[in-house]
VOKETI-135564 format. One line per 3 residues: number of its first residue (from 1); for each residue x, y, z of N, C-alpha, C, O. Coordinates in Angstrom, 3 decimals, padded with zeros to 6 digits. Layout:
N
NUM> X/Y/Z/X/Y/Z/X/Y/Z/X/Y/Z | ... .
END
This chain:
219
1> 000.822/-001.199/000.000/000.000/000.000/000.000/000.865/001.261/000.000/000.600/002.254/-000.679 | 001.892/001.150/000.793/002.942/002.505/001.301/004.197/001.807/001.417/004.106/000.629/001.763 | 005.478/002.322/001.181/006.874/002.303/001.585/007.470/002.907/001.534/007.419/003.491/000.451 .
4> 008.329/003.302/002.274/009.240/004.521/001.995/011.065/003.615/002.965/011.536/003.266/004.047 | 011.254/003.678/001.924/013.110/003.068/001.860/014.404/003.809/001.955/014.939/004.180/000.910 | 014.754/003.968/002.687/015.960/005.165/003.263/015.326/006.538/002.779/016.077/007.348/003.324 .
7> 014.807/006.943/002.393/014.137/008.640/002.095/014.458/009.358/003.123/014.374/009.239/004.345 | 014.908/010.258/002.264/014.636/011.696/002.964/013.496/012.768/002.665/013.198/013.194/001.549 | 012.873/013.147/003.975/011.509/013.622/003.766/011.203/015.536/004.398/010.861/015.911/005.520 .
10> 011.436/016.182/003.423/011.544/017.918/003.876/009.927/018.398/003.840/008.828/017.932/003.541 | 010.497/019.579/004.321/009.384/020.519/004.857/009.927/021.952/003.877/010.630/022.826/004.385 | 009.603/021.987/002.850/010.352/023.155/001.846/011.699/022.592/001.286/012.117/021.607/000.678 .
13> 012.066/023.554/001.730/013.847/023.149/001.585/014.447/022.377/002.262/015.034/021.466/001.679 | 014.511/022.455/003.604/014.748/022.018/004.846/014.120/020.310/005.020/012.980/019.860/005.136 | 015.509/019.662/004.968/015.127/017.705/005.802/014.985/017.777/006.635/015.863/018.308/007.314 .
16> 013.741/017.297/007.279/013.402/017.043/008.422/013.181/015.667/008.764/013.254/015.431/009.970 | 012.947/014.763/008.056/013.731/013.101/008.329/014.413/012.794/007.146/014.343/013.101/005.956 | 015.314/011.857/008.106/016.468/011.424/007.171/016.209/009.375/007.046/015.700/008.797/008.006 .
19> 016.487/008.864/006.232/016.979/007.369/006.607/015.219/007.092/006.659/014.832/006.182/007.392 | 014.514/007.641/006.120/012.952/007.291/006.760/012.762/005.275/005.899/013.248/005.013/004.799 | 012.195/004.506/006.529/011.861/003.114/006.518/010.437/002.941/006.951/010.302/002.258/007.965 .
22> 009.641/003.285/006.549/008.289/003.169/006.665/007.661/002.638/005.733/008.039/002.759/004.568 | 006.465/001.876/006.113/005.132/000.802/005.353/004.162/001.100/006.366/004.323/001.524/007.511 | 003.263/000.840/005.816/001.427/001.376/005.533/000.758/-000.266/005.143/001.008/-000.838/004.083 .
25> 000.252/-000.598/005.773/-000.547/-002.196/005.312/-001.486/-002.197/005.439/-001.776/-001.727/006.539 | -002.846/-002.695/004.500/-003.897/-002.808/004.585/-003.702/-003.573/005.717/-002.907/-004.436/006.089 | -005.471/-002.517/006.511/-005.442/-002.973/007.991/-004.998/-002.363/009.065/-005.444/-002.512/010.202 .
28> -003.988/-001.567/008.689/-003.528/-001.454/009.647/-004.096/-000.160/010.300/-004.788/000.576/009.597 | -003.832/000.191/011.692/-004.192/001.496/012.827/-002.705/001.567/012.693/-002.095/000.607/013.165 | -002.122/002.363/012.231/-000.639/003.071/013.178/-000.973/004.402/012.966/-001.546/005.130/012.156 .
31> -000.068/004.434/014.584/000.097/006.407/015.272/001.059/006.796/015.608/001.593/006.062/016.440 | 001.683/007.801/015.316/002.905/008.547/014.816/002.899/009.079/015.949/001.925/009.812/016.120 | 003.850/008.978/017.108/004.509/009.460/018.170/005.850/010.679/018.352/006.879/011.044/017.783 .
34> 005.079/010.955/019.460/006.529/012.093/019.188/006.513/013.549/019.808/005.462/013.913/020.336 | 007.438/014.285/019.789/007.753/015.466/020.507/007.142/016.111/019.147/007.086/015.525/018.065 | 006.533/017.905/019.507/006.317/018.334/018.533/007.173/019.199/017.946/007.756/020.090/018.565 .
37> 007.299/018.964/016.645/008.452/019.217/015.891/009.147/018.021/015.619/010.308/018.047/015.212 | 008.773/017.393/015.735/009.571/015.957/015.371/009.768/015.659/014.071/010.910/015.447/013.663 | 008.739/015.607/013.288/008.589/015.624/011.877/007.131/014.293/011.738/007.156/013.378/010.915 .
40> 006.196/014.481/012.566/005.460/013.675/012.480/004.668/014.304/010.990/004.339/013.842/009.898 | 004.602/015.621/011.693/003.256/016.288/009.980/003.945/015.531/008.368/003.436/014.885/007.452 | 005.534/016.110/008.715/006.570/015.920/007.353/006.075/014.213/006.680/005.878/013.876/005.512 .
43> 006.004/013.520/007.780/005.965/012.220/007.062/004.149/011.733/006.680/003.751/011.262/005.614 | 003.367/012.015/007.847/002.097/012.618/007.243/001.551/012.809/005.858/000.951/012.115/005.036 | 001.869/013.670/005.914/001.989/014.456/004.812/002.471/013.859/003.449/001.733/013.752/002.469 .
46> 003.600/013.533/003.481/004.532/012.874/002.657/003.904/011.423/002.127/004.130/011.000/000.993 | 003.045/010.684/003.152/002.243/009.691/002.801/001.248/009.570/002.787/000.815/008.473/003.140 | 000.224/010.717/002.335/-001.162/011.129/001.925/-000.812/011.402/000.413/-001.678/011.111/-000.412 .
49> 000.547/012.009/-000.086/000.738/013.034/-000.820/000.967/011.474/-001.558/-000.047/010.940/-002.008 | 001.954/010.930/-001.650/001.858/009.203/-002.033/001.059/008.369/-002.271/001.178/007.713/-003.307 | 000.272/008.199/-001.612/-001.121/007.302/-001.158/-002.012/008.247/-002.257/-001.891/007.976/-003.451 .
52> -002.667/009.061/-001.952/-002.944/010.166/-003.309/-002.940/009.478/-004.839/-003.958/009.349/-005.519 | -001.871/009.147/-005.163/-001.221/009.217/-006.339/-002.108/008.462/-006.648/-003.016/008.834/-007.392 | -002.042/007.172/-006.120/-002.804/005.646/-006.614/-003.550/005.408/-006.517/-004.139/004.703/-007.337 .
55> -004.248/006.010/-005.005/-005.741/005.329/-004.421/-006.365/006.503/-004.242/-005.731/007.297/-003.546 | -007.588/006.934/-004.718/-008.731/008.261/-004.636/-009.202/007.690/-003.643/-009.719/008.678/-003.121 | -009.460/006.764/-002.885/-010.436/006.497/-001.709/-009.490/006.713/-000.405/-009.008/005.841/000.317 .
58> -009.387/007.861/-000.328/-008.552/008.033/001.106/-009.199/009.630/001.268/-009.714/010.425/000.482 | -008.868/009.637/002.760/-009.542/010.745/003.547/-008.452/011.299/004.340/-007.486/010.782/004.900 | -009.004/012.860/004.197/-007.439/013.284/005.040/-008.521/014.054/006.044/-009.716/014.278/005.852 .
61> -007.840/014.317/006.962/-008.205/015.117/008.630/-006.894/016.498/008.385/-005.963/016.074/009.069 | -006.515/017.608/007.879/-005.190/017.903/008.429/-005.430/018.522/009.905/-006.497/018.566/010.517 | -003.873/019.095/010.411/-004.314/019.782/011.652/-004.724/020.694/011.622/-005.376/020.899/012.646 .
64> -004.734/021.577/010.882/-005.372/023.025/010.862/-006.717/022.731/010.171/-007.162/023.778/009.701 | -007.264/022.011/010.016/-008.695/021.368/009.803/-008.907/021.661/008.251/-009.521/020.758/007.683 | -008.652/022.386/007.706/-008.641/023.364/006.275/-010.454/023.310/005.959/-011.030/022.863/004.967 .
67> -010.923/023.819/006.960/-012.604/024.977/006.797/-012.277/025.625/006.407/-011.185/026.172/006.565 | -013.652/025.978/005.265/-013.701/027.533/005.091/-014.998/028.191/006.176/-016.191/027.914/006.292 | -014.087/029.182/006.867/-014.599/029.537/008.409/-015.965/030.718/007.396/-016.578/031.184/008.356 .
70> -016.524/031.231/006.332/-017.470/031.554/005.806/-018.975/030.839/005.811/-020.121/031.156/006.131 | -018.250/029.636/005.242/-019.596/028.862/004.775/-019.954/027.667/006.290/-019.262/027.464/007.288 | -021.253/027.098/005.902/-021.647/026.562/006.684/-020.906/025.120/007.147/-019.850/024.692/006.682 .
73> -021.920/024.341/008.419/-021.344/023.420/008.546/-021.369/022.008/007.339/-020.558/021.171/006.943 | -022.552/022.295/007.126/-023.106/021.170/005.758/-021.856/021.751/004.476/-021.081/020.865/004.117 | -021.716/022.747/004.007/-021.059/023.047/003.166/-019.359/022.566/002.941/-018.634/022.268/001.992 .
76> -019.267/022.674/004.152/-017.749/021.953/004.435/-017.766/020.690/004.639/-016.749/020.053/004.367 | -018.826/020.076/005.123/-018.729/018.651/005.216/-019.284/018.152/003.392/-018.478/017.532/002.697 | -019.786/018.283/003.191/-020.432/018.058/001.967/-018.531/018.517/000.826/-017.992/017.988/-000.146 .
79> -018.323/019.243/001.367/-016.839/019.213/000.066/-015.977/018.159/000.160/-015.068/018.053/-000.663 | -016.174/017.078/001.351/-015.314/016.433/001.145/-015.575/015.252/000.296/-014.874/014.244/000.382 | -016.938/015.395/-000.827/-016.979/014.411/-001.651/-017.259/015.444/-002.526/-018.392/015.173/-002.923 .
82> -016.745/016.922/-003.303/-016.580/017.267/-004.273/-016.426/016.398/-005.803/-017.266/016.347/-006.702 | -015.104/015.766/-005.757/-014.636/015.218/-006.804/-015.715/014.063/-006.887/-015.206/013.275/-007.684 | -017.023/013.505/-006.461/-018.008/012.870/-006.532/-018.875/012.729/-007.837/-019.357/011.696/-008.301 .
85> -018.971/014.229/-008.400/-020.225/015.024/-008.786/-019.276/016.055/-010.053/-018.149/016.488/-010.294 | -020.195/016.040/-010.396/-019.702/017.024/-011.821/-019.781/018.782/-011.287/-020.354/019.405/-010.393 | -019.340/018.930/-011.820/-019.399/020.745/-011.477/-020.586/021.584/-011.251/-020.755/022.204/-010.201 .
88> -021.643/021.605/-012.522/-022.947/021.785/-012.239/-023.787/021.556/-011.221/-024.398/022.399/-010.564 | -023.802/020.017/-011.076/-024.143/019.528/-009.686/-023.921/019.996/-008.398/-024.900/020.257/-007.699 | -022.772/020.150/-007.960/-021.544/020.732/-006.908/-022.348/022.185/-007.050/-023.050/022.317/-006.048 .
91> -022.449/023.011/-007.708/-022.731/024.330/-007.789/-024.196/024.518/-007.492/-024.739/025.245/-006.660 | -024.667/023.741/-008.313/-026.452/023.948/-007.473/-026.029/023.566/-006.163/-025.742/024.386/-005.291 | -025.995/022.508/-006.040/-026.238/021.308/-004.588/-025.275/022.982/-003.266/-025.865/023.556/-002.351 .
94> -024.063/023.203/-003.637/-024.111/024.348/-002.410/-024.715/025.359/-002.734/-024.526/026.128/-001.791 | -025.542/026.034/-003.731/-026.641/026.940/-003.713/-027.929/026.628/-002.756/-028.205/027.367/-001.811 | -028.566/025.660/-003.029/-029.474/025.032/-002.709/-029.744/023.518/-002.402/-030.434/022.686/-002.989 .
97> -028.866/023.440/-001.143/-028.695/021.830/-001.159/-030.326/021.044/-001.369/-031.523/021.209/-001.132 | -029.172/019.935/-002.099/-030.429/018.724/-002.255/-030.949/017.777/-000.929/-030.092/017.309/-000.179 | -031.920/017.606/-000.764/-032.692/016.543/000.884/-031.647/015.669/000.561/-030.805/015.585/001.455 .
100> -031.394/014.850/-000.645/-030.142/013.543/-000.068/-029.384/013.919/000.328/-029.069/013.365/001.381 | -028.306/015.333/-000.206/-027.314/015.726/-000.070/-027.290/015.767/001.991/-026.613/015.146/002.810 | -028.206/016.646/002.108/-028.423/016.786/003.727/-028.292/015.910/004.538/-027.553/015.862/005.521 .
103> -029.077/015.123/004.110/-029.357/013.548/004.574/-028.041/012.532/004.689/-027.797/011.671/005.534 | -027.249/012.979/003.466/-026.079/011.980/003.896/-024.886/013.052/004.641/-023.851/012.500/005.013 | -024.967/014.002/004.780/-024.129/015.234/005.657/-024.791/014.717/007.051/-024.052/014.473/008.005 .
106> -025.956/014.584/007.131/-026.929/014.218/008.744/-026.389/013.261/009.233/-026.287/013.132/010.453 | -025.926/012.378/008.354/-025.719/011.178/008.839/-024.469/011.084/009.834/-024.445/010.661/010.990 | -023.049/011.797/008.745/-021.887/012.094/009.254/-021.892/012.843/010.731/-021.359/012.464/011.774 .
109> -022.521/013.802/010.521/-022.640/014.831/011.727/-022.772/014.029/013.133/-021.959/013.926/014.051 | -024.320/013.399/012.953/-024.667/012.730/013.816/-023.299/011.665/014.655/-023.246/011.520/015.876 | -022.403/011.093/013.762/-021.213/010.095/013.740/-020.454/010.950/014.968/-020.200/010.452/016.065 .
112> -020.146/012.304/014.590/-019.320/012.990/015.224/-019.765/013.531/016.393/-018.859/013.960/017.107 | -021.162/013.679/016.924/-022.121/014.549/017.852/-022.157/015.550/017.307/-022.261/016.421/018.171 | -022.124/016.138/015.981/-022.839/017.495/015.548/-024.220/017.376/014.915/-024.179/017.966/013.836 .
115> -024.912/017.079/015.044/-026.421/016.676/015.113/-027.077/018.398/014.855/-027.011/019.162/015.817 | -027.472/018.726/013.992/-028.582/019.787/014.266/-027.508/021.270/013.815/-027.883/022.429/013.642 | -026.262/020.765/013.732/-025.116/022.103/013.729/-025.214/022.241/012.067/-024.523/023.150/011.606 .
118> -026.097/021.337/010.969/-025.472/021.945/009.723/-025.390/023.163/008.930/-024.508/023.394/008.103 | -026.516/024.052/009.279/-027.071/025.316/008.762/-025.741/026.459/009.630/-025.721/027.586/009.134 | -024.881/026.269/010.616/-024.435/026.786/011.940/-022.482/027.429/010.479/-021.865/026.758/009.650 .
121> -022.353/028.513/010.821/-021.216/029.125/010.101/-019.907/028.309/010.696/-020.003/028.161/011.914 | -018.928/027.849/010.230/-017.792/027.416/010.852/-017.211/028.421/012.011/-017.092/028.037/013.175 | -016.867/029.717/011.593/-016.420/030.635/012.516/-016.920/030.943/013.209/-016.538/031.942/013.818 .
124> -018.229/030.212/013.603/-018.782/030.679/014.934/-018.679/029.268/015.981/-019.064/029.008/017.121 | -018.098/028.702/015.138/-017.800/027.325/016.377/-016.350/026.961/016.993/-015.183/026.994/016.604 | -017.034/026.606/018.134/-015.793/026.293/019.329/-014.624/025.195/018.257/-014.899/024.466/017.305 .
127> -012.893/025.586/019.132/-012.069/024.326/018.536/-011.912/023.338/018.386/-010.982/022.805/017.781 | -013.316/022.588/019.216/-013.345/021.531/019.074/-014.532/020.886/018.084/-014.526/019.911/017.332 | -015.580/021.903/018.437/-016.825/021.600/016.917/-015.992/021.823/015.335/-016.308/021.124/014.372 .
130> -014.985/022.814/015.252/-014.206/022.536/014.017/-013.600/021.461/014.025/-013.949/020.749/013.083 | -012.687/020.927/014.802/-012.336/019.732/014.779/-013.314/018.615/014.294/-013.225/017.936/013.271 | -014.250/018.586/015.255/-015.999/017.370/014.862/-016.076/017.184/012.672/-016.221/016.322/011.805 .
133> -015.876/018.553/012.814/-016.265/018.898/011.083/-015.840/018.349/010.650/-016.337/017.445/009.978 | -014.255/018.667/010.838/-013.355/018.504/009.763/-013.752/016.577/009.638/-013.962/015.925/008.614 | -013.735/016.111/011.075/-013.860/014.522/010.939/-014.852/014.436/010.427/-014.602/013.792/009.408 .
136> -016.549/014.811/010.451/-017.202/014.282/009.566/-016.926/014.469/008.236/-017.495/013.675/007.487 | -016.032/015.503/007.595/-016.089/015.694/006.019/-015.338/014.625/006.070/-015.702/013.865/005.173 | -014.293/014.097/006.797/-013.552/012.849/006.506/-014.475/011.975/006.205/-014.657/011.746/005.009 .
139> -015.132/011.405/007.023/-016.030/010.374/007.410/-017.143/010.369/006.314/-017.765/009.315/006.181 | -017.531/011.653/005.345/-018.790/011.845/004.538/-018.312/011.289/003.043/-018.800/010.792/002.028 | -016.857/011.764/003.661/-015.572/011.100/002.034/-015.565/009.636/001.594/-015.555/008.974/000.556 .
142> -015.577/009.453/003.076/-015.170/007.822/002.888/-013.821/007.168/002.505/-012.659/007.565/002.584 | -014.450/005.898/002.015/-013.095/005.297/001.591/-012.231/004.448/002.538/-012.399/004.509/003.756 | -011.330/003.676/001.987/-010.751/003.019/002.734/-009.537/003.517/003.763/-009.554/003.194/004.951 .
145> -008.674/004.188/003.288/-007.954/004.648/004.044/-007.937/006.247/004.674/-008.204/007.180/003.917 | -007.621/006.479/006.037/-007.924/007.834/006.886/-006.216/008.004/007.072/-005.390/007.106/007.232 | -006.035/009.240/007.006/-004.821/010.302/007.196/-005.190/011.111/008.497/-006.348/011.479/008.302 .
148> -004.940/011.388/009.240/-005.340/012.418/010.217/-004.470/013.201/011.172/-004.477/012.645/012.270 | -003.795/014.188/011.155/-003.317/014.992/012.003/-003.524/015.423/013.022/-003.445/016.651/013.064 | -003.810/014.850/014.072/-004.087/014.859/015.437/-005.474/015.425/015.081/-005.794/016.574/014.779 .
151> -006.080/014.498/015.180/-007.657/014.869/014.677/-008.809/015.013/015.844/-010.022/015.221/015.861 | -007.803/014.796/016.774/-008.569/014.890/018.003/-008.385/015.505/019.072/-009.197/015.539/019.997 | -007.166/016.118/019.046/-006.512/017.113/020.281/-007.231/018.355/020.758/-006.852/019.038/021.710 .
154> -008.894/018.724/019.610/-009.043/019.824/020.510/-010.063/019.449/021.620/-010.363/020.365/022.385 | -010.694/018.120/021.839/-011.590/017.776/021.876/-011.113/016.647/023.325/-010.050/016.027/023.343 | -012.567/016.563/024.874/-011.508/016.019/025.611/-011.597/014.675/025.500/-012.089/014.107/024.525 .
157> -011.037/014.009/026.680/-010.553/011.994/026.706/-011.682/011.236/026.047/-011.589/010.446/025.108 | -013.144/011.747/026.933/-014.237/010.695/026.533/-014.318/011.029/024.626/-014.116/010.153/023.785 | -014.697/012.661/024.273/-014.628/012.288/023.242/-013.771/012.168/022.106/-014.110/012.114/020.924 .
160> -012.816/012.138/022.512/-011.692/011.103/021.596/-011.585/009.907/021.546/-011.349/009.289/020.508 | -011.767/009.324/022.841/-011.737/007.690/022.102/-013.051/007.450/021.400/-012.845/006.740/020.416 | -014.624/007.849/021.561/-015.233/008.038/021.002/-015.527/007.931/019.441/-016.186/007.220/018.683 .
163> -014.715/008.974/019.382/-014.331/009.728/017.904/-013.850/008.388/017.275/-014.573/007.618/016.643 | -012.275/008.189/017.588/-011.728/007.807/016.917/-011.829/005.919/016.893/-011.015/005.206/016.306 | -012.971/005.446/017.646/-013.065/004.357/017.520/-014.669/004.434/016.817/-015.417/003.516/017.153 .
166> -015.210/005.443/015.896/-015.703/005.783/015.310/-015.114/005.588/013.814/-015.799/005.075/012.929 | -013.810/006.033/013.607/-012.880/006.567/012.800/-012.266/004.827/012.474/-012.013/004.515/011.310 | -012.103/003.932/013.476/-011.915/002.425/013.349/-013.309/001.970/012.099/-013.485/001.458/010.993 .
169> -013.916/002.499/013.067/-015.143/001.408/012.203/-015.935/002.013/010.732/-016.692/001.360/010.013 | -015.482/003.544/010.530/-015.420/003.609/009.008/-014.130/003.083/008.266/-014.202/002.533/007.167 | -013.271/003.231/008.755/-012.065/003.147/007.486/-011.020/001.915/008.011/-010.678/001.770/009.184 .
172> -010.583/001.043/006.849/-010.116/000.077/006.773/-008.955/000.606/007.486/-008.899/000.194/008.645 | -007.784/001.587/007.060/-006.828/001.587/007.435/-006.647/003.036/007.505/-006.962/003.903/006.690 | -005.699/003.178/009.397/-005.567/004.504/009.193/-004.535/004.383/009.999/-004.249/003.623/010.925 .
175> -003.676/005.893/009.111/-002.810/006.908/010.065/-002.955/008.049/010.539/-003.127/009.130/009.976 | -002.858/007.702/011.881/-002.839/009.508/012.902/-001.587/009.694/013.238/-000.737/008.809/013.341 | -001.433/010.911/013.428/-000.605/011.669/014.611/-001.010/012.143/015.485/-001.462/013.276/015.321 .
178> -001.060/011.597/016.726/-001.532/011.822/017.972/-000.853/012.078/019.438/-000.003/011.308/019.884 | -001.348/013.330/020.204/-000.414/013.181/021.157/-000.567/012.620/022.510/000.228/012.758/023.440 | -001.966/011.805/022.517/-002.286/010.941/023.928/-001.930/009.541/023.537/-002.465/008.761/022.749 .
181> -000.847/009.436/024.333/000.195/008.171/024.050/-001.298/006.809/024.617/-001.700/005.832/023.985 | -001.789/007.378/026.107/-002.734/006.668/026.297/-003.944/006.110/024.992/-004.368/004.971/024.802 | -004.214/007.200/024.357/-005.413/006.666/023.325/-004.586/006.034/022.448/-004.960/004.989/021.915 .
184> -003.371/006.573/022.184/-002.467/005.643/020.756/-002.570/004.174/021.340/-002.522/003.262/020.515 | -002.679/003.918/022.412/-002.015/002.436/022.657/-003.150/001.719/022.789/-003.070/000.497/022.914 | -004.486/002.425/022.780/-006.001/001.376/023.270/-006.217/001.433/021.537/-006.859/000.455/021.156 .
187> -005.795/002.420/020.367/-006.228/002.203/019.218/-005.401/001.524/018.132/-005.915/000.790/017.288 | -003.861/001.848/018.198/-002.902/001.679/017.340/-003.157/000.145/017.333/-003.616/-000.474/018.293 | -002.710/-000.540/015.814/-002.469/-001.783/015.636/-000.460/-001.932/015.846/000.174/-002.976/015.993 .
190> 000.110/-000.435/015.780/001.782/-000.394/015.348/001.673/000.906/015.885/000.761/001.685/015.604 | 002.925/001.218/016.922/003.057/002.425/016.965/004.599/002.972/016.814/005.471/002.649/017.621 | 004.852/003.876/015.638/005.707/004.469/015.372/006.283/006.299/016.032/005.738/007.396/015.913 .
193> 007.684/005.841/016.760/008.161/006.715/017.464/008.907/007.492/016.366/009.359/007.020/015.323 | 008.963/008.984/016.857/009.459/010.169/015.962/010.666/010.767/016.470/010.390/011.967/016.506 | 011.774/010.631/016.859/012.887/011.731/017.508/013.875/012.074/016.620/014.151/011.380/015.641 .
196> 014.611/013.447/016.996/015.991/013.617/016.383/015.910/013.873/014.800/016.878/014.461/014.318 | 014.942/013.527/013.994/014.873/013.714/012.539/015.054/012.183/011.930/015.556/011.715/010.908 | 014.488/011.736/012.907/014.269/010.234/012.527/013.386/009.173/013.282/012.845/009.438/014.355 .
199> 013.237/007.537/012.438/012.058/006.944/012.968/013.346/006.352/014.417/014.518/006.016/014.248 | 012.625/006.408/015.634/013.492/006.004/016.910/012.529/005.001/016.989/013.209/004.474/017.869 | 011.307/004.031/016.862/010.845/002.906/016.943/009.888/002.712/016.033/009.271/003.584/015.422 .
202> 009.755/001.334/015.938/008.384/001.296/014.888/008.604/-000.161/014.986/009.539/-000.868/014.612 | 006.774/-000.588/015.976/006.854/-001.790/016.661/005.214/-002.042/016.701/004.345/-001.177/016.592 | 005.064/-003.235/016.858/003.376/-003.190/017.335/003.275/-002.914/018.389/004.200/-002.967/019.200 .
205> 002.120/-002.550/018.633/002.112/-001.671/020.090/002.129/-002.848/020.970/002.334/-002.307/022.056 | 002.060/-003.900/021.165/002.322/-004.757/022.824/003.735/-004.853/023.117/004.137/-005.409/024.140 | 004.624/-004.253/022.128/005.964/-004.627/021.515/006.533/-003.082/022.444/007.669/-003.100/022.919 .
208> 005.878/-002.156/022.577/006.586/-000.916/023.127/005.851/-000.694/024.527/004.716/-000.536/024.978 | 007.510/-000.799/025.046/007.606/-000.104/026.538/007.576/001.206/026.857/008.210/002.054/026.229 | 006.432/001.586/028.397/006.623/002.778/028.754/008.020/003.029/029.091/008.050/004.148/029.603 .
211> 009.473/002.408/029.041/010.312/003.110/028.559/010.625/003.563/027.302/011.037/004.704/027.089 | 010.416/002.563/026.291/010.288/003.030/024.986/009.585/004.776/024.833/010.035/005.585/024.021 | 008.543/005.052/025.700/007.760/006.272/025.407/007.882/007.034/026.162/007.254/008.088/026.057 .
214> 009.051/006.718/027.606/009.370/007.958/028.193/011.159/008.232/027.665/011.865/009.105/028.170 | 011.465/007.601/026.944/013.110/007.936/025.945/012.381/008.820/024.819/013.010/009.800/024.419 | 011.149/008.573/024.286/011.121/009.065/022.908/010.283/010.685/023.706/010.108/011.741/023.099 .
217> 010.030/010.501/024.672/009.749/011.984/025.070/010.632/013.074/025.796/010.458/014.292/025.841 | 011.425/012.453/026.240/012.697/012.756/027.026/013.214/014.244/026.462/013.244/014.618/025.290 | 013.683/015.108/027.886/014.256/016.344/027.440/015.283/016.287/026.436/015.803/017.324/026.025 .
END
């Protein structure tokens, strides 16, 4: 599905991992560990941008959620199956959405606890109802594989595991970057450590010790 074989993986100009050895397997939950700044986004990123190439059925979460804080909540969730629909379509349907269109946005919402929020402007919602969004446009996308950039950090304990064992049971295979080592380890199938500008573990998770995760956090 994914590999990446000694690569080096930048952020502009600038390497920010070096020596990278990473795979992606149908099936799999892995969560990208790490100090921030590590280069968790870089590789992220780097394997959406990959994954992309081959497979249209993948869903991305980023961290900055990428709303448009103008339009509504239906409107943003509803773009994340743009490339669905022909142009015409797309252009009425956010003029004047269609009852299915709603109906399958209702559905998502509901997934996330935004129930009743679709008519509601993005910029008038808390950091964590943007967060909710951004996951249902994931979730409205579909598809087999989920990308997600800490897709859950604004949002607290109960509803993150919530969420993201939500996020299990739509999509075959996913990668997060996450920074509750606790939720990585009740969800991850593999959890991959980030330090120094490089991978410092990459193990199934019964395989990593809370020393393993107090070295990879370490001053």
């Amino acid at each position: 599905m994914l590999r990446f074989e000694g690569e080096a993986l930048a952020y502009g100009s600038t390497t920010v991992l070096a020596d990278v050895d990473f795979a992606l397997h149908p099936g799999e939950r892995v969560v990208l560990l790490g100090r921030s700044g590590a280069g968790k986004s870089t590789l992220l990123n780097a394997a959406y941008r990959r994954l992309a190439e081959t497979l249209p059925e993948i869903a991305l979460v980023p961290q900055e959620h990428g709303l448009v804080p103008q339009l509504s909540v239906f409107h943003n969730v509803y773009m994340g199956r743009l490339d669905a629909r022909g142009a015409i379509y797309n252009l009425a349907n956010l003029a004047w959405p269609f009852p299915s269109q709603r109906r399958s946005v209702a559905v998502a919402l509901e997934t996330v606890g935004l129930t009743g929020f679709d008519r509601k402007p993005v910029e008038s919602l808390s950091g964590g109802q943007k967060q909710r969004t951004a996951l249902a446009r994931a979730i409205h996308r579909g598809g087999r594989i989920l990308v997600g950039d800490e897709p859950v950090s604004a949002v607290d304990e109960r509803q993150a595991a919530l969420l993201v064992d939500e996020l299990e049971r739509c999509f075959e295979t996913v990668l997060l970057a996450l920074h509750d080592v606790e939720l990585a380890r009740r969800f991850a199938t593999r959890l991959v450590g980030i330090r120094g500008g490089r991978i410092h573990f990459d193990r199934p998770t019964a395989e990593v010790s809370n020393g393993d995760i107090h070295d990879l956090y370490r001053a």
